[in-house]
VOZARO-8304 format. One line per field, with one value per residue (C-alpha): residue number from 1; residue in three letters; x, y negated, z negated. Coordinates in pm, 1 decimal. Each point is the difference from the previous one (the first is absolute). Last residue first. Example, Ala and Ser with C-alpha at 12.3 -4.5 7.8 and 13.67 -1.06 7.14 Angstrom:
<sites>
n 2;1
res Ser;Ala
x 1367.0;-137.0
y 106.0;344.0
z -714.0;-66.0
</sites>
This chain:
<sites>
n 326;325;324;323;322;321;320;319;318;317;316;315;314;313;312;311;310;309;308;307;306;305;304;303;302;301;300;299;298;297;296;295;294;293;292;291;290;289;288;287;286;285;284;283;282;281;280;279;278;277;276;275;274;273;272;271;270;269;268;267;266;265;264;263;262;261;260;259;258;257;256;255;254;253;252;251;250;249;248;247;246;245;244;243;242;241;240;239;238;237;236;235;234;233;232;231;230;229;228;227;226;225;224;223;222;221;220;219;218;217;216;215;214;213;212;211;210;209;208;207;206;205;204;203;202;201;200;199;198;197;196;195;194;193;192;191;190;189;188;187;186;185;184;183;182;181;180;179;178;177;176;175;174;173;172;171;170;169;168;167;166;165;164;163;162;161;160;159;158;157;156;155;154;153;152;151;150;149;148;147;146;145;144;143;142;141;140;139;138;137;136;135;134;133;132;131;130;129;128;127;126;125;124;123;122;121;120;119;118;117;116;115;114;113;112;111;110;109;108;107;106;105;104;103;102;101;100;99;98;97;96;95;94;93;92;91;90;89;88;87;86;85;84;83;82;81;80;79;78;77;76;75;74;73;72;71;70;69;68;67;66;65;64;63;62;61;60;59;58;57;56;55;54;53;52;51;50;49;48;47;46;45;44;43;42;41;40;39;38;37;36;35;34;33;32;31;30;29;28;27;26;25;24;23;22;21;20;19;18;17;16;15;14;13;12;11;10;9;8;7;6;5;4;3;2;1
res Unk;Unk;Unk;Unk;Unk;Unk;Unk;Unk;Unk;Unk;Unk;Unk;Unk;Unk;Unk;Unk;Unk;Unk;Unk;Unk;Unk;Unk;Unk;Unk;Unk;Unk;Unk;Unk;Unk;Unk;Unk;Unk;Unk;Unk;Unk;Unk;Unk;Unk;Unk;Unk;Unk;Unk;Unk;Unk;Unk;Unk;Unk;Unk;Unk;Unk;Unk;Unk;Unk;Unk;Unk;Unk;Unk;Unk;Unk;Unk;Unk;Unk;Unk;Unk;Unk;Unk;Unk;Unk;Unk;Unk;Unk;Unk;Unk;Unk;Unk;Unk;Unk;Unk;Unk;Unk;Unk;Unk;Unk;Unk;Unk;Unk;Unk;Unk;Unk;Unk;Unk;Unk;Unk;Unk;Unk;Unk;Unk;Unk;Unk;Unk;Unk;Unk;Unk;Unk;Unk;Unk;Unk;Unk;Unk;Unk;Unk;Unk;Unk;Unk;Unk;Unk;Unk;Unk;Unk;Unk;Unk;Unk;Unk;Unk;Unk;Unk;Unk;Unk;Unk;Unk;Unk;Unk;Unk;Unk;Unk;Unk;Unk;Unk;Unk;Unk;Unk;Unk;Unk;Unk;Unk;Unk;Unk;Unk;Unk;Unk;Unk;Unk;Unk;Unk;Unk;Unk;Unk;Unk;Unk;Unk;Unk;Unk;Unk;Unk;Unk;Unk;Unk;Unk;Unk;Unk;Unk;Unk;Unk;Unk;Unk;Unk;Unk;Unk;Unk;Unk;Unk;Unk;Unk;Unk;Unk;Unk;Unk;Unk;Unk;Unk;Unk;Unk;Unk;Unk;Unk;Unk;Unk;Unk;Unk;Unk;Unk;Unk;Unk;Unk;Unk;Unk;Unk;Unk;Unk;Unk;Unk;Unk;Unk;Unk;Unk;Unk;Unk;Unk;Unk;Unk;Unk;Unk;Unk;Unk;Unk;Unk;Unk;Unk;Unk;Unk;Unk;Unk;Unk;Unk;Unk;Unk;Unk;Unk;Unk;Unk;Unk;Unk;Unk;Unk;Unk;Unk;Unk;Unk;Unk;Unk;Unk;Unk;Unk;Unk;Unk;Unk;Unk;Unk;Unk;Unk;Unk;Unk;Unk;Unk;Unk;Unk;Unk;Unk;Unk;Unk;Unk;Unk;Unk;Unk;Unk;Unk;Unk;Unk;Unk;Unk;Unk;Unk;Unk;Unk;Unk;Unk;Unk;Unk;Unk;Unk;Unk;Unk;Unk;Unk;Unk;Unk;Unk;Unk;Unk;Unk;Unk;Unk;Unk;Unk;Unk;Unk;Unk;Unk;Unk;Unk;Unk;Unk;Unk;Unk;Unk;Unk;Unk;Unk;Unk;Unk;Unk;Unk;Unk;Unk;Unk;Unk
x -3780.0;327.8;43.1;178.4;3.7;-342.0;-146.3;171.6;-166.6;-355.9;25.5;110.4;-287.7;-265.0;167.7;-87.7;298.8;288.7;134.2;360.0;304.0;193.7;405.3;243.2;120.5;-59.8;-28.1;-308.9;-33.8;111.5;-209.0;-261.2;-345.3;-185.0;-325.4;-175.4;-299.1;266.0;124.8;156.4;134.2;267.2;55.2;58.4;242.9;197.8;65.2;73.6;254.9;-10.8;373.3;44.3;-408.3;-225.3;101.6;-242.1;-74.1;-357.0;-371.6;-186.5;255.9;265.6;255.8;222.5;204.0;-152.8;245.3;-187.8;32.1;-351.6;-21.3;100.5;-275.6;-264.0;76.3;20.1;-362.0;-136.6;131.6;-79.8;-381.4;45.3;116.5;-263.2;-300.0;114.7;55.6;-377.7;-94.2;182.0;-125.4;-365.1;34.1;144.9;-289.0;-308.1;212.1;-24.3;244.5;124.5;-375.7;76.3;292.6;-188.8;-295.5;249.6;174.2;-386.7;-87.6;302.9;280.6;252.7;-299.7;158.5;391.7;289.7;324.8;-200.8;-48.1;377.5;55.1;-282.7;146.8;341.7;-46.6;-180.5;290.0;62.2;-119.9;76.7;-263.6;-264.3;4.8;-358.7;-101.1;-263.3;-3.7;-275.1;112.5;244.6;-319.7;121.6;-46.4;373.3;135.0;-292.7;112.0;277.9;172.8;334.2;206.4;129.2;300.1;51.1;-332.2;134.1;211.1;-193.5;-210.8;302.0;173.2;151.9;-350.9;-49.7;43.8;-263.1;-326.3;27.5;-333.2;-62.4;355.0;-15.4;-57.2;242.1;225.4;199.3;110.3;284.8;103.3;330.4;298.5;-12.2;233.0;-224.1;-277.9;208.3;-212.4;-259.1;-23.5;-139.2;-78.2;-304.5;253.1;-148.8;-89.0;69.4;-180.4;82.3;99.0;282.8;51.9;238.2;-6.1;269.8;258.7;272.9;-80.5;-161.0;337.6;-39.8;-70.4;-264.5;-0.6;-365.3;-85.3;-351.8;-117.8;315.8;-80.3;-365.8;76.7;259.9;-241.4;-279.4;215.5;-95.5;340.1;281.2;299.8;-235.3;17.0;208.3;-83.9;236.7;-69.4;-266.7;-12.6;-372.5;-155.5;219.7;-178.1;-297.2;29.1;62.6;-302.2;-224.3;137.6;-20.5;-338.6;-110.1;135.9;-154.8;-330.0;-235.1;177.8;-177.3;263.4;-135.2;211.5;-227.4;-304.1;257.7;121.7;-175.6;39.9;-377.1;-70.3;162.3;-115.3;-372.8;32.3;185.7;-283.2;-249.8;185.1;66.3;96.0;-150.8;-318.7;-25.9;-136.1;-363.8;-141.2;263.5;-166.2;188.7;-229.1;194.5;327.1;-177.3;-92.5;361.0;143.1;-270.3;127.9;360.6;105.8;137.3;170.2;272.5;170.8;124.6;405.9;-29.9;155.5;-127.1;-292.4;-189.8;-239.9;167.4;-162.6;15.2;325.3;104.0;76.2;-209.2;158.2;393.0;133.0;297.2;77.6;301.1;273.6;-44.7;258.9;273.8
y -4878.6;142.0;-278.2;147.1;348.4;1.4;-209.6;219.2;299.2;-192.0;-115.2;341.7;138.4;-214.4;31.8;414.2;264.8;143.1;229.1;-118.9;198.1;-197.6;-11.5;-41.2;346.7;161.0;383.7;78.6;-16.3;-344.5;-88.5;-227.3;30.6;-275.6;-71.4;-343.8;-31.6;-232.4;191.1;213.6;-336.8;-7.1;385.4;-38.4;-270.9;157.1;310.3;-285.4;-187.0;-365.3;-128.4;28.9;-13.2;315.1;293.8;136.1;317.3;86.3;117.0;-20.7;172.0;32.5;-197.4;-264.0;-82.1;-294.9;-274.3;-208.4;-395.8;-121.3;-69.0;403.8;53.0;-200.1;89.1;355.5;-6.7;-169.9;237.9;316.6;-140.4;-9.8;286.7;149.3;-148.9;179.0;348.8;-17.8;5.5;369.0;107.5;-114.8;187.2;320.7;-18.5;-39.9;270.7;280.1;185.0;-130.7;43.1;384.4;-90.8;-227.5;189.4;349.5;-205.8;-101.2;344.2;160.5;98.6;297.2;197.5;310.5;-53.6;-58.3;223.6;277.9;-281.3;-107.7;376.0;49.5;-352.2;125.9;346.1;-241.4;-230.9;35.3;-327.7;-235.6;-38.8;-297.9;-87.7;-150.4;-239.0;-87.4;-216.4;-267.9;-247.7;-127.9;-106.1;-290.1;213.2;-3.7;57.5;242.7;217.1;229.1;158.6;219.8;148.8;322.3;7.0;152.6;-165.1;-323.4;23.6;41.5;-272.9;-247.1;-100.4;-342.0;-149.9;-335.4;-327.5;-268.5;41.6;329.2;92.7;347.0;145.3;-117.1;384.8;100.9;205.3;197.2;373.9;161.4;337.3;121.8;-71.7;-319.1;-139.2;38.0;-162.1;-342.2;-67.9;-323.4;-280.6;-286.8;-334.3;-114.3;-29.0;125.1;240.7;105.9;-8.8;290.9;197.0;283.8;248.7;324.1;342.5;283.0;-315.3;-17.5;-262.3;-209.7;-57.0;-180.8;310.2;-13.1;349.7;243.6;81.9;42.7;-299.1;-228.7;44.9;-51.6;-324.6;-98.6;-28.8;-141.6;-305.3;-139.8;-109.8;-176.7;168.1;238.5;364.6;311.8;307.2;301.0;344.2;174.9;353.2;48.3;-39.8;-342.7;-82.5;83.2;-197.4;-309.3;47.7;20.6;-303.1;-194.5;100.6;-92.5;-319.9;-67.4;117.5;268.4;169.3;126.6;200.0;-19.7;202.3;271.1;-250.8;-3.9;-393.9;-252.2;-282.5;-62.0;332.4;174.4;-248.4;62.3;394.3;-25.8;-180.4;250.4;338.4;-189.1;346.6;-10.6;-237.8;-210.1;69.6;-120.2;-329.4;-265.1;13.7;-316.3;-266.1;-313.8;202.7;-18.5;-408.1;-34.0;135.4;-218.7;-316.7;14.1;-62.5;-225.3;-357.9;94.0;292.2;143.3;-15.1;-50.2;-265.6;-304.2;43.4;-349.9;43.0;216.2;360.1;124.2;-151.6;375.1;17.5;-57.1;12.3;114.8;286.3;53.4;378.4;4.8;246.3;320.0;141.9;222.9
z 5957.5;97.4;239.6;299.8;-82.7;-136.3;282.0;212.0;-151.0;0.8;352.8;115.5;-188.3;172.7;343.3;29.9;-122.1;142.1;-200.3;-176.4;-99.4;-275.0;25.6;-315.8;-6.5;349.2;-58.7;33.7;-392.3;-23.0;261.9;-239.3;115.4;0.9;-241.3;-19.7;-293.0;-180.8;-220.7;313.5;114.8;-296.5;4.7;336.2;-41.2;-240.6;258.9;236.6;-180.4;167.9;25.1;377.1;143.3;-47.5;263.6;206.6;119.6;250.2;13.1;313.1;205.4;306.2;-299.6;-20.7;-320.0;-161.5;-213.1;-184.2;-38.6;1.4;343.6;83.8;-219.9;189.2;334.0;-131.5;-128.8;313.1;242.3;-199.5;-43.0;412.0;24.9;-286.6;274.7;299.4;-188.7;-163.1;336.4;69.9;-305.2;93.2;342.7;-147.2;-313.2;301.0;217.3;-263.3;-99.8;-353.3;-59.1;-52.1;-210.7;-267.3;-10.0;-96.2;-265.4;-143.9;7.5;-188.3;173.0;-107.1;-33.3;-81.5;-126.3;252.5;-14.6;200.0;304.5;-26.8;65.1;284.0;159.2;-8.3;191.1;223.3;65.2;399.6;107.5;-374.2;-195.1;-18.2;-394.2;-175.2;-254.0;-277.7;-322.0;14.0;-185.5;283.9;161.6;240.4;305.5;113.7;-370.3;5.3;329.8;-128.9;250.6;-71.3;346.7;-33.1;283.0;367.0;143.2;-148.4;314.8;268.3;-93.2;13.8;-360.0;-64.5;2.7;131.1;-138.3;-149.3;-169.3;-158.2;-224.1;210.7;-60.9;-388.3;-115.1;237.1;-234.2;268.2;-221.1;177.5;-83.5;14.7;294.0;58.5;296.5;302.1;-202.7;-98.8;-301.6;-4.5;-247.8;210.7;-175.8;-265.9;-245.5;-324.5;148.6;351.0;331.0;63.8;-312.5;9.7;-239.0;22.6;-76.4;-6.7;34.7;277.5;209.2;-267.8;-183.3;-273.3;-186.6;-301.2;-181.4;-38.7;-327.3;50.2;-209.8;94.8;390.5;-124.0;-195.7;309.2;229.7;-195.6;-79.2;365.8;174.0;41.5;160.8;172.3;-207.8;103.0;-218.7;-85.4;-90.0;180.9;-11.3;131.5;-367.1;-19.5;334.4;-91.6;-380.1;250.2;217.9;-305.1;-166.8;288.7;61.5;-333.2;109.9;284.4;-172.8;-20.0;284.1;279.5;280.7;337.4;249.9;9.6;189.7;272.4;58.7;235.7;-313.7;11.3;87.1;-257.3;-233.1;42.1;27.4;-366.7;-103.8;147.6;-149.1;-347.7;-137.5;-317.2;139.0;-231.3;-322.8;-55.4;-257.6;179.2;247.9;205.3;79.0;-186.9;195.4;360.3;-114.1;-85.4;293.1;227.8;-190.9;-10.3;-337.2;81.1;158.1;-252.7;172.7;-277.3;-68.8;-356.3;-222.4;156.8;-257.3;-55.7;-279.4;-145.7;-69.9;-409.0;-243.5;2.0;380.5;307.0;337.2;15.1;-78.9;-233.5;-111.1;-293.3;107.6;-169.8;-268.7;135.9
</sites>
């Protein structure tokens, strides 16, 4: 079976655009004090190979055991390392969210691992809370599922609206995914981490042996250890305030220019160009133009765009493309 294509968005062969709705960064990054802790990362030593102070650092800050840390050199190496577990621990089937990030079904593909559409019943199945592309809740009935449960919460700390399906209690029983650059505005800087379910240490010391040495390099291990600190939790949180009302303004003005926008709990969002506008055509249109969105298509949702929120002077230039396209 020959490999699905991989689309991302961000920059592509034509180099960064100038405006990039495409990703689902926080745009009023990169947070300052994570940047400055990665600008003073050593990069000249190895880390420490079993990151005993970083894992320390986010087993406090989430109130976890220090075991139930699993580093990951990137949500989706971990997704690729979780799913050739499962296949090593009999796994056979894979439940994925209706529309969902491609990396999902790459490593279900990979380790030969069949899509069900029935999450109750698969060896291993995705959620994503808040979702992408849709920015809604994508979580699994717990009492029902009967195989491993992975929570992708990578856009947990960027929701604006809604609460979480899931109580505390709950996402105890499941792996839940973190992976703080989206959140920071540093999506360069590959790093993330998995809390474990209670119970799941045979797991852990498996998913552990499937990792290689120094899984994080200095900069990931900056990154994650400023992830913790108050000074980056209280800019986040600010950062929140002014991307709602960025969120405001940029629906406002697409709704008045004749799109349709599905709702979402996050800064990024669907929308569907106006009744005879092709949208894949139109982002190859704006994407000459220094604007990039990224076209659904391979969510899932032909002839929708997802679109990050982004500050007033790119809003003004995107609907001054749409509008005048000059």
């Amino acid at each position: 079976m020959s490999q699905a294509p991989r689309i991302h968005g961000g920059p592509d062969a034509l180099g960064a655009p100038r405006y990039d709705f495409s990703t689902n960064s926080n745009a009023c990054g990169p947070c300052p004090q994570a940047l400055a802790a990665v600008q003073a990362a050593d990069a000249t030593r190895y880390p420490d190979a079993s990151y005993t102070a970083l894992r320390a650092a986010l087993a406090d800050f989430y109130a976890v055991a220090p075991w139930r840390i699993v580093l990951a050199g990137s949500a989706s190496e971990f997704i690729f390392r979780i799913s050739a577990w499962a296949r090593r621990q009999g796994a056979r089937t894979v439940s994925l969210p209706t529309h969902a990030y491609g990396d999902y079904a790459h490593a279900a593909q990979a380790w030969g691992l069949q899509v069900v559409a029935d999450g109750d019943l698969a060896d291993l199945a995705w959620a994503c809370e808040p979702s992408s592309p849709l920015g809604q809740a994508h979580s699994p009935m717990l009492t029902r599922v009967r195989g491993t449960v992975v929570l992708d919460s990578a856009y947990a700390p960027l929701r604006l609206s809604g609460q979480p399906t899931l109580g505390d209690s709950q996402r105890q029983q499941l792996w839940q995914l973190f992976s703080p650059n989206k959140a920071l505005g540093l999506t360069g800087v590959r790093a993330a981490f998995a809390i474990a379910p209670l119970g799941a240490e045979a797991a852990v010391q498996q998913m552990e042996a499937l990792a290689p040495s120094w899984v994080l390099g200095a900069h990931g291990v900056a990154m994650l250890t400023a992830w913790t600190q108050p000074d980056t939790q209280a800019w986040l949180q600010a950062s929140l305030v002014t991307l709602a009302a960025w969120k405001q303004r940029q629906t406002t003005l697409l709704h008045a220019a004749g799109w349709t926008l599905q709702t979402s709990d996050t800064p990024f969002f669907c929308a569907r160009p106006p009744a005879g506008v092709d949208a894949a055509a139109l982002c190859a249109t704006l994407r000459a133009q220094g604007i990039k969105l990224r076209d659904a298509t391979s969510f899932g949702l032909s002839g929708w765009v997802r679109l990050g929120v982004l500050p007033p002077a790119a809003v003004a230039a995107l609907v001054q493309q749409l509008l005048h396209g000059d």
